[in-house]
Structure formats: C-alpha cells, structure tokens
N, C-alpha and C positions, 0 to 999 in steps of 0.2 A: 447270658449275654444279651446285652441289645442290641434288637435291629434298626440296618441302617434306616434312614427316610427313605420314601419313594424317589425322592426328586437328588439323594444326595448317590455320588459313587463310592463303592469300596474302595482307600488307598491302595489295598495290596492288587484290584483285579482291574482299576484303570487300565486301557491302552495308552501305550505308548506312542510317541509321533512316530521315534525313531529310537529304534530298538537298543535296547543297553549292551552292552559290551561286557563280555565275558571276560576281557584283559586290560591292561593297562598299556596303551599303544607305545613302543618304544621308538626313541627313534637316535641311531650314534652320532655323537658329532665328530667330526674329527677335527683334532687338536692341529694337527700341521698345516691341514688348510683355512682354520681361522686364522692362524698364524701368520699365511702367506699373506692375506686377504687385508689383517690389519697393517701390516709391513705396504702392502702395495698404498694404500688408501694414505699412511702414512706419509709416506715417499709422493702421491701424485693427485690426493684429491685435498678439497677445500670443503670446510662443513658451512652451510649459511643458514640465514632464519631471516626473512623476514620480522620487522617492527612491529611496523603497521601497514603499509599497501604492500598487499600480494598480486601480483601481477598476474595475467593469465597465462598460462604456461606457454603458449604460445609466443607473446611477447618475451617474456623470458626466455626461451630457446632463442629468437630473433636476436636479440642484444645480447647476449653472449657469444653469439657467433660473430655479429659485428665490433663487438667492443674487443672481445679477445681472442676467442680462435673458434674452428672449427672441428678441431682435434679434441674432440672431449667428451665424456658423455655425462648427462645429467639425468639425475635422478627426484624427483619430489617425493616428499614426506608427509606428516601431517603435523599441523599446527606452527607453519609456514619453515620449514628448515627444509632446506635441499643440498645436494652434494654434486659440484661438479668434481668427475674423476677425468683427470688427464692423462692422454695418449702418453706424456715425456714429462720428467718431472722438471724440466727447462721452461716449459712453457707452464707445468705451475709459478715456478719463480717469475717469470717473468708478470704475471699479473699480480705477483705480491706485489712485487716493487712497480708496477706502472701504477696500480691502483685502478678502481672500478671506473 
C-alpha cells in the first residue's frame, strides 16, 4: 500500500466537526393533528406571496391591522409568501369580499 502525503489526511481517521450518528433520528407525526391544522388554516387563514415589493415586516403587520383587523396572526416565509391566520373565519370572509 501507499503512503499517504505528509501534507494529505487519511479519509477514514479525519475528525469530525460533529460527531456522526449512530441512528437514524426518528421523529412521529401525527396524522390527526396535521389534520386539524390543515382544516383550521382551511376554514381561517389566507396564503399570500408577494410580486415584487416585499414590504418590511413591520409595515406589513401596520397595514393589516389598519386595513383589516387586528384578530389575526401573521406568519412570514421565504421567498415573499406569508400567511395571515384568522381569529374567526367571518372576518376571513370579510376581507375576501372587501378586498385589500
């Protein structure tokens, strides 16, 4: 066999940064409460995405609490979609139909 270089490391006897794993980490989901989760989101929230101007979140929380309620909670994502979920799925409708 050859030897390695002075200046090269062995594959098999490198360190690690962070140590390898003995298992494969599990982790359950549960079905009923995805379930619940997409039924709620269904029933009370609204999916959005930005175009093109993504506003600062700040402004964005500002203006939907002015334009449409304050019952609500918003969530940011990446690659400009955000989710408001509503308190009452009443006052989702209602800003379908008023519009933004």
């Amino acid at each position: 066999m050859a030897e390695a270089a002075p200046n090269q490391i062995d594959m098999d006897t490198r360190p690690y940064i962070v140590e390898q794993l003995n298992h494969t980490p599990e982790y359950n989901i549960d079905i009923l409460e995805i379930e619940e989760h997409c039924t709620i989101y269904e029933i009370q929230a609204i999916i959005y995405r930005f175009n093109c101007f993504w506003p600062k979140p700040v402004d964005l929380f500002h203006w939907i609490s002015t334009n449409w309620t304050t019952q609500c909670e918003i969530n940011l994502y990446s690659k400009g979609f955000f989710i408001v979920n509503f308190i009452t799925a009443e006052a989702r409708d209602f800003v379908i139909q008023e519009g933004p």
